[in-house]
MARLUM-621126 format. One record per residue (C-alpha): residue in one letter; y, x, z. Coordinates in steps of 0.2 Angstrom, whole numbers, always signed. Last residue first. Layout:
N
R  a  Y  X  Z
...
***
This chain:
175
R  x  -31  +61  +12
R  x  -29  +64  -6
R  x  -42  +55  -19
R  x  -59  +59  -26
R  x  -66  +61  -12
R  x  -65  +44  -5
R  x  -65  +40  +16
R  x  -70  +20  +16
R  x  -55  +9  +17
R  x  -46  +8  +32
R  x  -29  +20  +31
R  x  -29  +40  +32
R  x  -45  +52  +30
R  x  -46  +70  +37
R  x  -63  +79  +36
R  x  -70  +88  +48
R  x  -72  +109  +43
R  x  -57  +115  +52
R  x  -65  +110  +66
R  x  -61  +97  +81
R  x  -52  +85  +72
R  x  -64  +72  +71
R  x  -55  +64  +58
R  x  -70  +62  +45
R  x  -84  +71  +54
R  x  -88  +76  +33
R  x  -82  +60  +25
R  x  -66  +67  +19
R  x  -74  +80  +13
R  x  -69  +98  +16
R  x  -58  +111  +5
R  x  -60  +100  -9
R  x  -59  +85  -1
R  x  -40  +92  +4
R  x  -32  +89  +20
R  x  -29  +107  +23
R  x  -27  +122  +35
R  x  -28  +141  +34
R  x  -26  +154  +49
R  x  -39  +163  +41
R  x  -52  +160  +54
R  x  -50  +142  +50
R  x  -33  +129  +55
R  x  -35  +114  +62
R  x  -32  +98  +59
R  x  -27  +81  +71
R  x  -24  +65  +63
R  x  -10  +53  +64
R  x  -6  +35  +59
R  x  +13  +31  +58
R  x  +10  +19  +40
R  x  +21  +25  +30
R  x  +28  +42  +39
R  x  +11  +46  +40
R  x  +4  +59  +54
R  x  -1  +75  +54
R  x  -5  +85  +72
R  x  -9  +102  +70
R  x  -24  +111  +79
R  x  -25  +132  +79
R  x  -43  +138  +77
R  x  -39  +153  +68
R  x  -22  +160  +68
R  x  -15  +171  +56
R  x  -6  +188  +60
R  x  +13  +188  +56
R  x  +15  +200  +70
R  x  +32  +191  +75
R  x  +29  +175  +78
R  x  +9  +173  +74
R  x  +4  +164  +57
R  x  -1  +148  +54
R  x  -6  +143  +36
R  x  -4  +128  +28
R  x  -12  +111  +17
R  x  -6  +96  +14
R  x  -15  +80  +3
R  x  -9  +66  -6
R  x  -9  +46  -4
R  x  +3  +33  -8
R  x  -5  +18  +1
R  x  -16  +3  -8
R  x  -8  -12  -8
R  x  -17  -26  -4
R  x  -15  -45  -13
R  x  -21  -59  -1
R  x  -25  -74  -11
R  x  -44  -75  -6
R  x  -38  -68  +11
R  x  -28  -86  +14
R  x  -10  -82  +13
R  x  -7  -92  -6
R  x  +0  -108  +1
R  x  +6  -122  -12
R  x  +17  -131  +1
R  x  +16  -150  -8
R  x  +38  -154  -9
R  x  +32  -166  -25
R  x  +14  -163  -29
R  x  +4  -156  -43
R  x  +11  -137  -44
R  x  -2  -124  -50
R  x  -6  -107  -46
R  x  -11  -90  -52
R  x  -11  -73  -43
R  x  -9  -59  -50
R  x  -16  -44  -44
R  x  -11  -28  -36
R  x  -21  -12  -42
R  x  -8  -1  -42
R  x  +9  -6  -32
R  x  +9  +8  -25
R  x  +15  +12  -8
R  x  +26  +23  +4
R  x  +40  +12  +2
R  x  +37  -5  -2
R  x  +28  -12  -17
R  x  +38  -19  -29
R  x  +34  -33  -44
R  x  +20  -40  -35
R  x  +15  -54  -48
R  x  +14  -73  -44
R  x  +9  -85  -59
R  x  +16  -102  -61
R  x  +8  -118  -70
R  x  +18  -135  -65
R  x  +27  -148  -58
R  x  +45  -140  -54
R  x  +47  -128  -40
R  x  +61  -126  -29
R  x  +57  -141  -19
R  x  +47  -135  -5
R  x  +61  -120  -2
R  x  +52  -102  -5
R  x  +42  -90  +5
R  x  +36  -72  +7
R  x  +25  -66  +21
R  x  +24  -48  +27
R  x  +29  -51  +46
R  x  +46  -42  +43
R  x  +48  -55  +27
R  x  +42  -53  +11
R  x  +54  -53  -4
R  x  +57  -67  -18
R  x  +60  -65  -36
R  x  +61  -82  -46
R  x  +58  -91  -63
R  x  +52  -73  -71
R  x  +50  -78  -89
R  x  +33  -81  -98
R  x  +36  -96  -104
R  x  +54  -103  -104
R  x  +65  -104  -89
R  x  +81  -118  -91
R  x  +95  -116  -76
R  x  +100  -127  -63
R  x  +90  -120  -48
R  x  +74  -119  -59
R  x  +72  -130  -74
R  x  +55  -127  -85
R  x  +52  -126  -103
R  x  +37  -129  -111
R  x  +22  -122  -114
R  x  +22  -118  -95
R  x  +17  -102  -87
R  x  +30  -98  -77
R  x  +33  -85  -68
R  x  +35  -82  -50
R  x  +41  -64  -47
R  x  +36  -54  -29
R  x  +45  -40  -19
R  x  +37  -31  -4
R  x  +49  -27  +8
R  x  +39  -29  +23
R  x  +19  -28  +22
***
C-alpha cells in the first residue's frame, strides 16, 4: 500500500551510527515511507552490521494499522540487500471497516420504497456493492440486519449480505 510509514530500530546492546549520528537500543534509527507500488527501501549502505526490527508505524488512510507485525532482521554483509517483500515478510493491513444504513423515501409523498438498489462503494479501496432497500424502504450493511455471508454481495435482496475486501465475510465486524 502507498503511504505507509515504517521505523527501523535497533536492537543492538550497543550503540549503533546511522547517517552521522549515535542510535542506542531500542530507538527508531530511521523512518521510511512506501512508494506508489507499496515498497519501501533504503540506501545499501545505510545500515550498520547488526540486529534491527521493522514496525509499521502509519497505516494510510482508510486503514489500521491493527494487527501489523514486526518484523526482525539482521545485517551480516557489507552493501548485502536484506529483502523483506517475500509473503512471509508481507505485513497486511486490515481496512477501516463500518456499516451504513438508510431509508428511501419518495419525492414529495415521503412514501418508502421497497426494492430500491443503491450502489456503495469505498473511497479506500474503490470497491462497490449494490443494496437494496426492504418493503420499508430501509437499507443496511449491518450483519445484524443480514449476514455478511448470507448471498454475500449479490445485491439482489435486501436480505444478501454485503462484504468489502478479501478475507472471508465476518459477522462480527462492519461491512
Amino acid at each position: 500500500l502507498k503511504d505507509t510509514v515504517f521505523d527501523i530500530i535497533s536492537l543492538n546492546d550497543n550503540s549503533v551510527l546511522v547517517e552521522g549520528k549515535l542510535y542506542k537500543k531500542n530507538e527508531v534509527v530511521k523512518t521510511i515511507r512506501t512508494d506508489i507500488e507499496g515498497i519501501a527501501s533504503t540506501s545499501s549502505d545505510l545500515l550498520p552490521y547488526g540486529k534491527f526490527r521493522i514496525v509499521e508505524s502509519e497505516a494510510p488512510d482508510g486503514y489500521l494499522t491493527d494487527g501489523a507485525k514486526p518484523i526482525d532482521f539482521t545485517i551480516t554483509e557489507n552493501g548485502k540487500i536484506v529483502d523483506l517483500t517475500d509473503e512471509a515478510h508481507s505485513i497486511y493491513n486490515q481496512i477501516k471497516r463500518g456499516d451504513i444504513e438508510g431509508v428511501k423515501i419518495g419525492a414529495g409523498t415521503h412514501k418508502r420504497l421497497a426494492d430500491v438498489p443503491f450502489r456503495i462503494t469505498s473511497k479506500t479501496t474503490g470497491e462497490n456493492h449494490v443494496v437494496v432497500t426492504d418493503d420499508n424502504g430501509q437499507f443496511s450493511t449491518s450483519a445484524d440486519w443480514a449476514s455478511h455471508k448470507h448471498n454475500t454481495n449479490a445485491g439482489k435482496t435486501s436480505e444478501d449480505g454485503v462484504w468489502f475486501g478479501t478475507s472471508e465475510p465476518d459477522d462480527s465486524k462492519g461491512a
